[in-house]
Chimera marker file (.cmm) of the C-alpha trace (Angstrom):
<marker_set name="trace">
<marker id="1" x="122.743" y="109.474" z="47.772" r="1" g="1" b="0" radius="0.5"/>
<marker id="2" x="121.128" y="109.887" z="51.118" r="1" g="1" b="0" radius="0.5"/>
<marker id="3" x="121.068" y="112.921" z="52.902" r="1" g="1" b="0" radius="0.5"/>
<marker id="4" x="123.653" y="111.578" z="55.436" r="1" g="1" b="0" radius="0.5"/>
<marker id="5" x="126.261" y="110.532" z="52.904" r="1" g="1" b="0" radius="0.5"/>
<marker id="6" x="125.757" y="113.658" z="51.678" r="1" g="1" b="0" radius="0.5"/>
<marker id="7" x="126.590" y="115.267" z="54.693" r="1" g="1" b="0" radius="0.5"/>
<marker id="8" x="129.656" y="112.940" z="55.664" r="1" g="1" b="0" radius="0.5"/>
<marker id="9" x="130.795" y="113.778" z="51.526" r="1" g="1" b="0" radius="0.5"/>
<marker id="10" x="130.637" y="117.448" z="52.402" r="1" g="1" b="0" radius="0.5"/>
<marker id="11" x="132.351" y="117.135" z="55.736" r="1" g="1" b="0" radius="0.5"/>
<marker id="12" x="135.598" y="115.319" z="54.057" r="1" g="1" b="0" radius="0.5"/>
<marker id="13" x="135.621" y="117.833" z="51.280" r="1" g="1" b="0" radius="0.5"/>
<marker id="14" x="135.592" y="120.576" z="54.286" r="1" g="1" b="0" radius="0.5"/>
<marker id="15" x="138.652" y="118.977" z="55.760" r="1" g="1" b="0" radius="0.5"/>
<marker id="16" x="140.384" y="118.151" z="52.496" r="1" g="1" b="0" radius="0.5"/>
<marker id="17" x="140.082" y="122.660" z="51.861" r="1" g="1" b="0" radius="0.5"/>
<marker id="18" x="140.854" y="123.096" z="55.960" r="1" g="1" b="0" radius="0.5"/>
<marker id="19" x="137.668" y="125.349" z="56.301" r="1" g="1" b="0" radius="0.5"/>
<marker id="20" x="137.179" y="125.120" z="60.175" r="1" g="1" b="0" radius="0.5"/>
<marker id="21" x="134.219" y="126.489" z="60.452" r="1" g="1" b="0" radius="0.5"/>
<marker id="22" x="131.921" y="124.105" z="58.094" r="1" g="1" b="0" radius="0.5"/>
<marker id="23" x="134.128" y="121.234" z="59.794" r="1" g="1" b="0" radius="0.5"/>
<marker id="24" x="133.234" y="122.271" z="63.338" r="1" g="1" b="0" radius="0.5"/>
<marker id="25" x="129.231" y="122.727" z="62.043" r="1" g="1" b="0" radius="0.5"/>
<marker id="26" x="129.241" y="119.233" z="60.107" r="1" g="1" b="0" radius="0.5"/>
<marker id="27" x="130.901" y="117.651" z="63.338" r="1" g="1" b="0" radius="0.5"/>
<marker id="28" x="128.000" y="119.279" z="65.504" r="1" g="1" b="0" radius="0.5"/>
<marker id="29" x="125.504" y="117.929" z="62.254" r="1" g="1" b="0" radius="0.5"/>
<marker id="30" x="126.972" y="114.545" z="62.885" r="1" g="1" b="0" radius="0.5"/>
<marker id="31" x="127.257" y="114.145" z="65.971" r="1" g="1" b="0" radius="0.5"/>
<marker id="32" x="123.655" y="115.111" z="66.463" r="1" g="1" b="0" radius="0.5"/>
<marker id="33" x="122.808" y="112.758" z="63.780" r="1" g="1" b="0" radius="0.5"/>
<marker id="34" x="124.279" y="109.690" z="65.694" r="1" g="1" b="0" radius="0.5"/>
<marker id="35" x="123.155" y="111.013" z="69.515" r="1" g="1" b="0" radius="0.5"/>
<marker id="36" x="119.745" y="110.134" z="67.486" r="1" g="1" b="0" radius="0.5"/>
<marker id="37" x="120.978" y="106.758" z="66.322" r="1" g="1" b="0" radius="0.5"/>
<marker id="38" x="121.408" y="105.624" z="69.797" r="1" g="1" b="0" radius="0.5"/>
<marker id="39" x="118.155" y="106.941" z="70.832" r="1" g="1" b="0" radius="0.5"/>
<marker id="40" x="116.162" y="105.054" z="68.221" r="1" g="1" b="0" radius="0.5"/>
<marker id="41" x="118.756" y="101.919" z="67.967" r="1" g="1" b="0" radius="0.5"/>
<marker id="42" x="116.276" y="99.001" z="68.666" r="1" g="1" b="0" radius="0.5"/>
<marker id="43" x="113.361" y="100.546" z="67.882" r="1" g="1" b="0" radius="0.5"/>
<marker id="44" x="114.002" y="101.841" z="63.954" r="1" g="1" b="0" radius="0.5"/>
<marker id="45" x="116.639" y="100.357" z="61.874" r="1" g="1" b="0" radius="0.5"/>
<marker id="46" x="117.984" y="103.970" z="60.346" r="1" g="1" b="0" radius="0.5"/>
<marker id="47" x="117.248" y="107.217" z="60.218" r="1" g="1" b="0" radius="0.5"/>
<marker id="48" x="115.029" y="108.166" z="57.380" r="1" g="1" b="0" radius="0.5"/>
<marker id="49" x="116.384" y="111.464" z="55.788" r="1" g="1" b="0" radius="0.5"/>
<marker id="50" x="112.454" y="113.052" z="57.085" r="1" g="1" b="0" radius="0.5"/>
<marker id="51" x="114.273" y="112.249" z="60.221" r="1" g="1" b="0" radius="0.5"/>
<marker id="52" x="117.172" y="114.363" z="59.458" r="1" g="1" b="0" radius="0.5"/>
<marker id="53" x="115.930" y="117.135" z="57.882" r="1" g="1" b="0" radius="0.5"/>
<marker id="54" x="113.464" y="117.324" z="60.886" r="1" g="1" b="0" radius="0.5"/>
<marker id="55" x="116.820" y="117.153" z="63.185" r="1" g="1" b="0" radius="0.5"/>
<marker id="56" x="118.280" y="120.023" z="60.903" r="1" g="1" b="0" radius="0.5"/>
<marker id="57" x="115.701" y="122.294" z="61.232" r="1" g="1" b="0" radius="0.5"/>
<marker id="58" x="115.752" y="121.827" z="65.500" r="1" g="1" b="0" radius="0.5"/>
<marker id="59" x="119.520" y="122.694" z="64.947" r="1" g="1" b="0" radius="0.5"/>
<marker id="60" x="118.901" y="125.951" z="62.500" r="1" g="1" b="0" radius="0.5"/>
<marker id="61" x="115.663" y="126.616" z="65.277" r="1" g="1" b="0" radius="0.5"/>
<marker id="62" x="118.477" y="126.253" z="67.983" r="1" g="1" b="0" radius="0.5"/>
<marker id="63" x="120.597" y="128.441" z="66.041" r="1" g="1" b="0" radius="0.5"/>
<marker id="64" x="118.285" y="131.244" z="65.664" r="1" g="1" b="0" radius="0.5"/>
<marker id="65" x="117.347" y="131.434" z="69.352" r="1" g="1" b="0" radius="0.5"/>
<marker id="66" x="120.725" y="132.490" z="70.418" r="1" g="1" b="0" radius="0.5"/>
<marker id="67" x="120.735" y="134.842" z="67.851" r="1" g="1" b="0" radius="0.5"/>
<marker id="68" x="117.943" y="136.396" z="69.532" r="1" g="1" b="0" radius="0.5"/>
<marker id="69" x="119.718" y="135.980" z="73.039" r="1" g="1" b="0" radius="0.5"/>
<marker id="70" x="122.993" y="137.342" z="71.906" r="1" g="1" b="0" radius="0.5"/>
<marker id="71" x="121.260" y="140.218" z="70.558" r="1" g="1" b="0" radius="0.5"/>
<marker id="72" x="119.520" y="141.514" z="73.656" r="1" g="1" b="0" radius="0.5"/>
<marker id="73" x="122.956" y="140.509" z="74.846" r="1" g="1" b="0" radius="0.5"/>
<marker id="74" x="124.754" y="143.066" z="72.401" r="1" g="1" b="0" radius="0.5"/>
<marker id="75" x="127.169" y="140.316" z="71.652" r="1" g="1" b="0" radius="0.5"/>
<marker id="76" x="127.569" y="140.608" z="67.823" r="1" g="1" b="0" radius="0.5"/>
<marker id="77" x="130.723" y="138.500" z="67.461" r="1" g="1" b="0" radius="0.5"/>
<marker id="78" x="128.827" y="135.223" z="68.851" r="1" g="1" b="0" radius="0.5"/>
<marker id="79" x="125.873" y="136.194" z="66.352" r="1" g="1" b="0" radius="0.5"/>
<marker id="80" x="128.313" y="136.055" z="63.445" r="1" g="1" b="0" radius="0.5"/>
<marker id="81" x="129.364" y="132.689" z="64.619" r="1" g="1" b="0" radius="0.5"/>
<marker id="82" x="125.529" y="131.251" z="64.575" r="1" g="1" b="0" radius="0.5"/>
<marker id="83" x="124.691" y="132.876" z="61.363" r="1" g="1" b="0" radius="0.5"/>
<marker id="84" x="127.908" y="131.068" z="59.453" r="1" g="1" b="0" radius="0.5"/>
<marker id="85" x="126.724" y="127.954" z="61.278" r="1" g="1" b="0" radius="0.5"/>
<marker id="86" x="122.784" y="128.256" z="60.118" r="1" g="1" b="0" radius="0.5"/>
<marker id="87" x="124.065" y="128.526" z="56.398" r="1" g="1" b="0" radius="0.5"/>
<marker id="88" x="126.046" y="125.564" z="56.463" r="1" g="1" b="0" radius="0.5"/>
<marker id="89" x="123.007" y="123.557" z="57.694" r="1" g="1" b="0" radius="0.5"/>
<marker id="90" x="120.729" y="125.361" z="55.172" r="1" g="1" b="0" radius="0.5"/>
<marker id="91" x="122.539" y="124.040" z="52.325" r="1" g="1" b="0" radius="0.5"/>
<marker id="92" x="121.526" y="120.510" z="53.399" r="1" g="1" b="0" radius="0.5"/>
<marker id="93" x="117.607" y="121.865" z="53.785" r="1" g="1" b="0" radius="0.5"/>
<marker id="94" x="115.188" y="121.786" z="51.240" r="1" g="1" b="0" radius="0.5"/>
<marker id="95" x="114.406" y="125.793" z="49.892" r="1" g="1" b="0" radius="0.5"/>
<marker id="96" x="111.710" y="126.740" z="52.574" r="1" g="1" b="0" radius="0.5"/>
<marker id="97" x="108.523" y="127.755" z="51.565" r="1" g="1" b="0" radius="0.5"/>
<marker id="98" x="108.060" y="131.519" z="52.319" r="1" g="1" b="0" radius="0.5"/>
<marker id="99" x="104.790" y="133.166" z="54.543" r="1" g="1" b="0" radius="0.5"/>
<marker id="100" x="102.531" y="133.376" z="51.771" r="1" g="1" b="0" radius="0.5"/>
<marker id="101" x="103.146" y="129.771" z="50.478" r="1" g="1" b="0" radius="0.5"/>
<marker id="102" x="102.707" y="128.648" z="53.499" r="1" g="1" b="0" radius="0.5"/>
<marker id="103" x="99.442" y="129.972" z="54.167" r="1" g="1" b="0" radius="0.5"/>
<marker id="104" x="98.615" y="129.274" z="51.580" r="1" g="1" b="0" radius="0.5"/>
<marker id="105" x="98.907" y="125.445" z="52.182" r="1" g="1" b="0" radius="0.5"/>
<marker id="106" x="97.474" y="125.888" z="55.672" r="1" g="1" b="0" radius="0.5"/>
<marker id="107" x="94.279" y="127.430" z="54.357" r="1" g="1" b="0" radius="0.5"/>
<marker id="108" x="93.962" y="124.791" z="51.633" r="1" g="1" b="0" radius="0.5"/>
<marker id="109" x="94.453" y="122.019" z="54.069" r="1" g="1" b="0" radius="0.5"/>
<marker id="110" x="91.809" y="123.748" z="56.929" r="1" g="1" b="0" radius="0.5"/>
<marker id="111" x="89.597" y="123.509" z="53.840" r="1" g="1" b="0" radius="0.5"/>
<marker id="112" x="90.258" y="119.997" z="52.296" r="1" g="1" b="0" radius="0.5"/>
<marker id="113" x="89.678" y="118.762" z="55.677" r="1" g="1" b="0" radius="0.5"/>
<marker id="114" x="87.042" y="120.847" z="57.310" r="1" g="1" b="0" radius="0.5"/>
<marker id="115" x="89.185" y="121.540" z="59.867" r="1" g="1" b="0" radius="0.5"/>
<marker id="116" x="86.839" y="124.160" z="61.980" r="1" g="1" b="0" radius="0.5"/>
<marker id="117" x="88.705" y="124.855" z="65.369" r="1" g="1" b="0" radius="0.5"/>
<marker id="118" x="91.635" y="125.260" z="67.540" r="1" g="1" b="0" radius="0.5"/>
<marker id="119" x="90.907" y="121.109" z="68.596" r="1" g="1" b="0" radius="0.5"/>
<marker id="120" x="92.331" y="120.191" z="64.597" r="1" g="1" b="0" radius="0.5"/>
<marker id="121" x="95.154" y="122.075" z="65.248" r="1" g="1" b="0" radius="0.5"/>
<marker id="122" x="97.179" y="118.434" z="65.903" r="1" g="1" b="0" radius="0.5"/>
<marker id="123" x="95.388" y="116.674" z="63.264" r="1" g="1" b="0" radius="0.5"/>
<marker id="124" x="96.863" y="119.736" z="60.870" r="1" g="1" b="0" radius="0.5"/>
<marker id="125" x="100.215" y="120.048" z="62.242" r="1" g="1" b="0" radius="0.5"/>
<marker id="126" x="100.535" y="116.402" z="61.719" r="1" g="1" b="0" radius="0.5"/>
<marker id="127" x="99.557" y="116.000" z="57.998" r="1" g="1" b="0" radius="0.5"/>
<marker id="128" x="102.286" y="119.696" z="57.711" r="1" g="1" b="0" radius="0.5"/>
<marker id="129" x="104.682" y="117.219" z="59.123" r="1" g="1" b="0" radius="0.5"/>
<marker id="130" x="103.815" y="114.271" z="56.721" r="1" g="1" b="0" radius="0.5"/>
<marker id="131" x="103.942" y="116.647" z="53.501" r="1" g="1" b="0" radius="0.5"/>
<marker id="132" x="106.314" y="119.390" z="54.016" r="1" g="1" b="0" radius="0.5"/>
<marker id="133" x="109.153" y="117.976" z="56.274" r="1" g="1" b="0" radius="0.5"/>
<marker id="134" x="112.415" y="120.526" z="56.159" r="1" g="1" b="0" radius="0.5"/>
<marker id="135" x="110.568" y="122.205" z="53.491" r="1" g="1" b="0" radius="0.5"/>
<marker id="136" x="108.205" y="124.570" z="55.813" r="1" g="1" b="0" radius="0.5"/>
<marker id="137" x="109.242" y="126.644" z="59.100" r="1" g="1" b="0" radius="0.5"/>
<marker id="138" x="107.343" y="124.597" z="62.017" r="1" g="1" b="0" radius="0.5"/>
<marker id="139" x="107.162" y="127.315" z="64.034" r="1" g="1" b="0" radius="0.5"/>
<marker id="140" x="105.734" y="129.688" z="61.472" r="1" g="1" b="0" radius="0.5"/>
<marker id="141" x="103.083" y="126.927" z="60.880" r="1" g="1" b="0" radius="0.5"/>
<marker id="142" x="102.160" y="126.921" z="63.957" r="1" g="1" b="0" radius="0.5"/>
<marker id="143" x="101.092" y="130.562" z="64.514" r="1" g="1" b="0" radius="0.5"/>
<marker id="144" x="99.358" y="131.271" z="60.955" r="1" g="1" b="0" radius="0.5"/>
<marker id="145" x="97.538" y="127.866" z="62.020" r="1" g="1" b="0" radius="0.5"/>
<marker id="146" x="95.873" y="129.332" z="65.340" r="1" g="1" b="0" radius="0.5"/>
<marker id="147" x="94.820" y="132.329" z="63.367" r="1" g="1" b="0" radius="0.5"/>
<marker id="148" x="93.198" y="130.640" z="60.891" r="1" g="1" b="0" radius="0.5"/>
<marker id="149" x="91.865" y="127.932" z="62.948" r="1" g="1" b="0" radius="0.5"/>
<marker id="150" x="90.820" y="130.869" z="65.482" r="1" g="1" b="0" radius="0.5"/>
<marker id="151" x="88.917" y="132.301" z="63.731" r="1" g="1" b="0" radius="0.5"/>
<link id1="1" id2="2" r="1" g="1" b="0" radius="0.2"/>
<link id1="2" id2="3" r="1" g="1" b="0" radius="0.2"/>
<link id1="3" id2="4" r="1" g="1" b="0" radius="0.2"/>
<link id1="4" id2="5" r="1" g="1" b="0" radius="0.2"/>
<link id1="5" id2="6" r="1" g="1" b="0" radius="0.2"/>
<link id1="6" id2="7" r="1" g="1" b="0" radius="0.2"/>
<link id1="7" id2="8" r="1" g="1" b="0" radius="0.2"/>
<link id1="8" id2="9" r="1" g="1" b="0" radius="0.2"/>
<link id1="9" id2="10" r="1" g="1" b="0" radius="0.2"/>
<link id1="10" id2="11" r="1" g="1" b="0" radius="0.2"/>
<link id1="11" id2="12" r="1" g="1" b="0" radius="0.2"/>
<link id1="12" id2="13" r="1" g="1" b="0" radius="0.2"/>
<link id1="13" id2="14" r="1" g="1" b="0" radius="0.2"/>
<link id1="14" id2="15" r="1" g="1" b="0" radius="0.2"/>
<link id1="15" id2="16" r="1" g="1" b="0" radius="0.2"/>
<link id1="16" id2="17" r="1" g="1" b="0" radius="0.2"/>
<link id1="17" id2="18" r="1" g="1" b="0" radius="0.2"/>
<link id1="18" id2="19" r="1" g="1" b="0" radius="0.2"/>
<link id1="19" id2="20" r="1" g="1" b="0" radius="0.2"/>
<link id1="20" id2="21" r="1" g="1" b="0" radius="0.2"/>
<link id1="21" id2="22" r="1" g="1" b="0" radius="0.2"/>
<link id1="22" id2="23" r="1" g="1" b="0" radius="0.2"/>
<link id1="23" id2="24" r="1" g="1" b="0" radius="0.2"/>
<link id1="24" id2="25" r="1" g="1" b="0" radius="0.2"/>
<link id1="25" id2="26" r="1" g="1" b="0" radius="0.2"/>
<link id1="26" id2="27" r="1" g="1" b="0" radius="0.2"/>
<link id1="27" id2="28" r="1" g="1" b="0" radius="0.2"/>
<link id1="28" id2="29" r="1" g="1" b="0" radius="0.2"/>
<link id1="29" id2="30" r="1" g="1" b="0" radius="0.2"/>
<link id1="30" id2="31" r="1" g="1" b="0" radius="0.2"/>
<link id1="31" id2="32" r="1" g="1" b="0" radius="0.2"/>
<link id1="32" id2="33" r="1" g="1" b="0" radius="0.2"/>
<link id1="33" id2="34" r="1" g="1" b="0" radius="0.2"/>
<link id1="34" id2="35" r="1" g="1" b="0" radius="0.2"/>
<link id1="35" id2="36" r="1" g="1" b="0" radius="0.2"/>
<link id1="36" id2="37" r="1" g="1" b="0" radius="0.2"/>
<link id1="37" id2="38" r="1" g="1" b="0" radius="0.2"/>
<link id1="38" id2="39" r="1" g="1" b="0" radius="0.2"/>
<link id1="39" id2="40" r="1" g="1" b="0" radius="0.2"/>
<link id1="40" id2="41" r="1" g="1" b="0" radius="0.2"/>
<link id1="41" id2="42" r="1" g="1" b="0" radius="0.2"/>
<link id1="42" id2="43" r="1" g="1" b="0" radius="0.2"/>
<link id1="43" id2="44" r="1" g="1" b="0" radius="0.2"/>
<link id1="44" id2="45" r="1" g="1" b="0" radius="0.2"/>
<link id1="45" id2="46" r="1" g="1" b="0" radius="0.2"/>
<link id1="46" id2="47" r="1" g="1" b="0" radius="0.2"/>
<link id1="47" id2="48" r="1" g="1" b="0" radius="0.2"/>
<link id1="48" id2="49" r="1" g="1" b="0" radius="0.2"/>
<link id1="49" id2="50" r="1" g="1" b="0" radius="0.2"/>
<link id1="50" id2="51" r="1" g="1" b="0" radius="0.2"/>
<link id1="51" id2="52" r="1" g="1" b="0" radius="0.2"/>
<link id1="52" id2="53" r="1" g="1" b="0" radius="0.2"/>
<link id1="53" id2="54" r="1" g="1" b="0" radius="0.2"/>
<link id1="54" id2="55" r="1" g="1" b="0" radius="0.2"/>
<link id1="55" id2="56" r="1" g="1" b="0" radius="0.2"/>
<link id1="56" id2="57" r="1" g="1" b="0" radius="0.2"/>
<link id1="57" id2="58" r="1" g="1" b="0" radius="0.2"/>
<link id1="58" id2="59" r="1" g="1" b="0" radius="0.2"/>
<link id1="59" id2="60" r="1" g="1" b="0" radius="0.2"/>
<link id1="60" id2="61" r="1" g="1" b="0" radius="0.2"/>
<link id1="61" id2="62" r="1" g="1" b="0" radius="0.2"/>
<link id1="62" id2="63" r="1" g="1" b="0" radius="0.2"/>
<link id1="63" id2="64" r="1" g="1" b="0" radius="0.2"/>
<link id1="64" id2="65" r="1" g="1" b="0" radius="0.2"/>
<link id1="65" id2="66" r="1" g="1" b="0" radius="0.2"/>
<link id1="66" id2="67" r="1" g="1" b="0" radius="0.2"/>
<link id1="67" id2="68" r="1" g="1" b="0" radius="0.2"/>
<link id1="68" id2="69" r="1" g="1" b="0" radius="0.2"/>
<link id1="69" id2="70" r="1" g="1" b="0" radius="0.2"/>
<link id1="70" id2="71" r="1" g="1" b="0" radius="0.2"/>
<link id1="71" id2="72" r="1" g="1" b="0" radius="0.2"/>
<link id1="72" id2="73" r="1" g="1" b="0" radius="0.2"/>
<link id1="73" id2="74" r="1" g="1" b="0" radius="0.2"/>
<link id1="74" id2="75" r="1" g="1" b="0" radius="0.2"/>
<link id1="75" id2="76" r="1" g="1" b="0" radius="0.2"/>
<link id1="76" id2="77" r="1" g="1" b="0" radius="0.2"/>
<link id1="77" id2="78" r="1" g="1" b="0" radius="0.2"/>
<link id1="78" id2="79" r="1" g="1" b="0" radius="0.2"/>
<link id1="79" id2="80" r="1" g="1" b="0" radius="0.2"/>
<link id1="80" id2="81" r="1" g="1" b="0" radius="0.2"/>
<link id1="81" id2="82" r="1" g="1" b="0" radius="0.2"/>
<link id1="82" id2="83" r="1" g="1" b="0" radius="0.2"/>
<link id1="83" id2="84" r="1" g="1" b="0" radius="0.2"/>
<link id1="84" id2="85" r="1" g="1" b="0" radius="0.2"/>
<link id1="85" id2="86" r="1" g="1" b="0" radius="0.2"/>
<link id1="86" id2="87" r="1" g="1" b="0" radius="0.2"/>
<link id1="87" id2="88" r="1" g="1" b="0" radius="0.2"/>
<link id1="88" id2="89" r="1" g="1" b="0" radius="0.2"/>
<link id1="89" id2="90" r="1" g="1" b="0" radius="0.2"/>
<link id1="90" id2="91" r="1" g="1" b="0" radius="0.2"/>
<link id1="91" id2="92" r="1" g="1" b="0" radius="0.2"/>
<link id1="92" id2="93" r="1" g="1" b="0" radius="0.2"/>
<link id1="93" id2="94" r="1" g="1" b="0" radius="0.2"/>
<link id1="94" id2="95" r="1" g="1" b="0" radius="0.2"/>
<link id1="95" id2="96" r="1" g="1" b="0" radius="0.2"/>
<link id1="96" id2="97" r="1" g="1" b="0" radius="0.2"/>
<link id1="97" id2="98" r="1" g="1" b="0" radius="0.2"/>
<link id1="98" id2="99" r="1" g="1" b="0" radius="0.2"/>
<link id1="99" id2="100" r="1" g="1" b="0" radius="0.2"/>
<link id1="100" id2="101" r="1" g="1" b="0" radius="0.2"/>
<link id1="101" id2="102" r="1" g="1" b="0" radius="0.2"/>
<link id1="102" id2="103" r="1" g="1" b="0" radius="0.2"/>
<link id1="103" id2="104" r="1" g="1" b="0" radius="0.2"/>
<link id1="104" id2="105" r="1" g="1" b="0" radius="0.2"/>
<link id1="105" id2="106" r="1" g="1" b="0" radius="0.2"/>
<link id1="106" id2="107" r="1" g="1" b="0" radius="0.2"/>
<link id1="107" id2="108" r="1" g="1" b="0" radius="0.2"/>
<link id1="108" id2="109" r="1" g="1" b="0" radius="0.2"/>
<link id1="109" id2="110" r="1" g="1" b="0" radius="0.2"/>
<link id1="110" id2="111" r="1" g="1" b="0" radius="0.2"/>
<link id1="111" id2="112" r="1" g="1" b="0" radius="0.2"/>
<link id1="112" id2="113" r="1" g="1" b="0" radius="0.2"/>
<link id1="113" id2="114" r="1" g="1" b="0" radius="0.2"/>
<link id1="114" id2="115" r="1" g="1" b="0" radius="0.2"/>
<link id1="115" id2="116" r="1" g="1" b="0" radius="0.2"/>
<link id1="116" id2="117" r="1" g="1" b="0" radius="0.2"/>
<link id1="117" id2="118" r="1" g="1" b="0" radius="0.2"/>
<link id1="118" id2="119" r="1" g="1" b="0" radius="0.2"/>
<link id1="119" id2="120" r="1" g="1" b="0" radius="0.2"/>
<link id1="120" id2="121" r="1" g="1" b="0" radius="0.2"/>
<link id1="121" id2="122" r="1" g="1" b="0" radius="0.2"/>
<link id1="122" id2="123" r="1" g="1" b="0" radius="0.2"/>
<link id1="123" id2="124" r="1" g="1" b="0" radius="0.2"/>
<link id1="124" id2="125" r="1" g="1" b="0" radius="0.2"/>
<link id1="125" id2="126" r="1" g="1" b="0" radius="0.2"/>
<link id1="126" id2="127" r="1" g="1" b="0" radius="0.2"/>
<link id1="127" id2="128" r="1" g="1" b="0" radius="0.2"/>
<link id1="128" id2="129" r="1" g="1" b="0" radius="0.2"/>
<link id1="129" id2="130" r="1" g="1" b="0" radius="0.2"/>
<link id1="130" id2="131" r="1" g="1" b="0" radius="0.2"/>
<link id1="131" id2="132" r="1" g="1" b="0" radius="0.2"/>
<link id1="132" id2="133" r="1" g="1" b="0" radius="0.2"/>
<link id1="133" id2="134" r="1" g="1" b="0" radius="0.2"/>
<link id1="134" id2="135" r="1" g="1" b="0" radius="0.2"/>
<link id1="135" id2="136" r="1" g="1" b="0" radius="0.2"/>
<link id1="136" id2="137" r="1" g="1" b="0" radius="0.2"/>
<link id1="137" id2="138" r="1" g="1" b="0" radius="0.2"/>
<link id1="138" id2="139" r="1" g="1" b="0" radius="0.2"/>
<link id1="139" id2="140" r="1" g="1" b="0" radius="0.2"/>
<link id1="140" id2="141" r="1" g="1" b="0" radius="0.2"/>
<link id1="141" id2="142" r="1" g="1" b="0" radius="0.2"/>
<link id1="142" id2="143" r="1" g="1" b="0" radius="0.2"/>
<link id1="143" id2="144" r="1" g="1" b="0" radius="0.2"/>
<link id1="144" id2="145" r="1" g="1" b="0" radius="0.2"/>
<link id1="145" id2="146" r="1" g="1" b="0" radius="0.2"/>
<link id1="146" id2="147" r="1" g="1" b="0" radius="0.2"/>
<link id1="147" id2="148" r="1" g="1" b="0" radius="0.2"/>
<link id1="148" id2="149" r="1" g="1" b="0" radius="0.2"/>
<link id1="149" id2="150" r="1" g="1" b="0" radius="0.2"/>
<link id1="150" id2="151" r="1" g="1" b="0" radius="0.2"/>
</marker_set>
């Protein structure tokens, strides 16, 4: 079952047990999922489930940026709100690789390839991409990747 049958499953079952909140996150999920339909109609036939994981992750990333602004905000009832929402889209992600894994895989990569500098940096992040789609934090990738490139 693809991941997007999946989701559309889940959402029925959601309104089948009236639970408004994973209905109004799966309607955001899908919604996203076809605003990237019509971007890519003509040019890709479907959206690969890479392409949706990669699209759930922005939306969890998305998530946990308000967070951040409704904290220096003091608004904890609209932080609730985004939390509920991030762990309805975690349960279609992958279990993400913690810090140390992922440095792990970094370090073994810089090394495989003889990556040397901060000029690999792309070449890396795009192999990351390749391998570990919805499985590793982008973000997180990014920053233990300049230190050990850095260096």
């Amino acid at each position: 079952m693809s991941l997007k049958d999946k989701i559309e499953t889940h959402y029925k079952n959601s309104i089948k047990e009236k639970d408004s909140n994973s209905i109004n996150t799966l309607r955001l999920i899908k919604s996203a999922i076809k605003d990237k339909e019509i971007l890519l109609r003509g040019k890709q036939d479907a959206l690969k489930d890479s392409d949706i994981l990669s699209l759930l992750q922005s939306l969890v990333k998305q998530r946990k940026d308000s967070i951040e602004a409704f904290k220096k905000a003091n608004r904890n009832d609209l932080i609730e709100n985004e939390l509920n929402e991030i762990k309805i889209i975690e349960i279609f992600l992958p279990k993400q690789l913690d810090e140390n894994e992922t440095t792990l895989i970094i370090k073994d990569l810089i090394k495989e390839n003889n990556f040397t500098s901060l000029k690999d940096m792309g070449a890396l992040m795009k192999i990351i991409k390749e391998k570990y789609t919805g499985k590793i934090d982008m973000g997180l990738v990014g920053k233990i990747a300049k230190t050990s490139l850095g260096n």
